[in-house]
N, C-alpha and C positions, 0 to 999 in steps of 0.2 A: 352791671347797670349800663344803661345805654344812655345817653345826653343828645339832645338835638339842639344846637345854637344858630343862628345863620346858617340852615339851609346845611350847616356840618353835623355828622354823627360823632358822638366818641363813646366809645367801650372800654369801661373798668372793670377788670376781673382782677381779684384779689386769687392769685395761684396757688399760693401757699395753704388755702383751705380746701382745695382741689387735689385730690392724693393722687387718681387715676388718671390716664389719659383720656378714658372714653367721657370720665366727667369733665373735664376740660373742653373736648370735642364740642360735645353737647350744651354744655353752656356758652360757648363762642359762639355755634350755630341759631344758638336762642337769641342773642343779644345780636347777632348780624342780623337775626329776623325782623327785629324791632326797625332799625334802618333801611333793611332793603325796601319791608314795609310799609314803611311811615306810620306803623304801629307804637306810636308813643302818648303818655297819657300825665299826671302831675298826680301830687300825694292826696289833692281833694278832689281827682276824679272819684266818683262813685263807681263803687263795686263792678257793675256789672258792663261798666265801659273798661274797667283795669282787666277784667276775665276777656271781653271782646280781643284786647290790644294783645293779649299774653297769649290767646290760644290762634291769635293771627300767626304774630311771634314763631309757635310752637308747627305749626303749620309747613311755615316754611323751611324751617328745620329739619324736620322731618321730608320734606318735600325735596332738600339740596343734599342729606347725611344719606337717606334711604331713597334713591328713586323708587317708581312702582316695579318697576322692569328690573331692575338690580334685584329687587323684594324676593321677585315671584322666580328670578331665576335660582337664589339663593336655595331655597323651599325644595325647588326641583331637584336640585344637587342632594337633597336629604337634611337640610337645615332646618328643622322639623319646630325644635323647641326655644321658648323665648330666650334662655339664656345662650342658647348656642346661635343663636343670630346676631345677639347682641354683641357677643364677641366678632361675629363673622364682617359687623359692619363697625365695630369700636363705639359704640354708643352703649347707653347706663342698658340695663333690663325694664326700667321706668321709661327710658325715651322710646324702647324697642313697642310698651306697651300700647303707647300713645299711638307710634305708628302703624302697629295692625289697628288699631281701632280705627286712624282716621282713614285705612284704606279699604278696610271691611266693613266699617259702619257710617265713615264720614260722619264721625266726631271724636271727640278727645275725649269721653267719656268711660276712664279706664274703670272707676269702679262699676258700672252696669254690668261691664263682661268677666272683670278680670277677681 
């Protein structure tokens, strides 16, 4: 969870429900999205301003974990398949999917492809 108060971010990550590193990675990089962002939103935002604020969020995540040029160099090496990139960059197989999506389709929209 990300807080903005005066112009300050804070990030709450509960670790201990976090097993792996890459999940950790990746949810650090999500909730730094939200601040670097200014992607934040309150519990009676509606829907599809909370989706706006979360796939900005996810955006830049992917944008700081995965450059494009990091991506396409990996690939080139033979890093062919999602979960073998996933490892390659320490992120979940879920964040690795977002990220071809948002570089191949320019959207987060992992169930249309995946």
């Amino acid at each position: 969870m990300c807080v903005q108060t005066d112009h300050q971010c804070y990030i709450g990550i509960d670790c201990d429900v976090l097993e792996k590193e890459a999940d950790k990675r990746v949810r650090l990089a999500h909730e730094l999205g939200h601040c670097k962002t200014g992607a934040f939103y309150n519990r009676w935002a509606a829907h599809d301003i909370r989706q706006k604020h979360e796939h900005r969020a996810d955006k830049w995540a992917i944008e700081t974990l995965i450059p494009i040029n990091d991506l396409y160099e990996a690939v080139a090496e033979g890093h062919t398949e999602l979960w073998d990139l996933a490892e390659q960059f320490n992120v979940t197989e879920t964040f690795m999917r977002k990220a071809v999506c948002w570089y191949n389709y320019g959207n987060l929209a992992t169930e249309l492809y995946f």
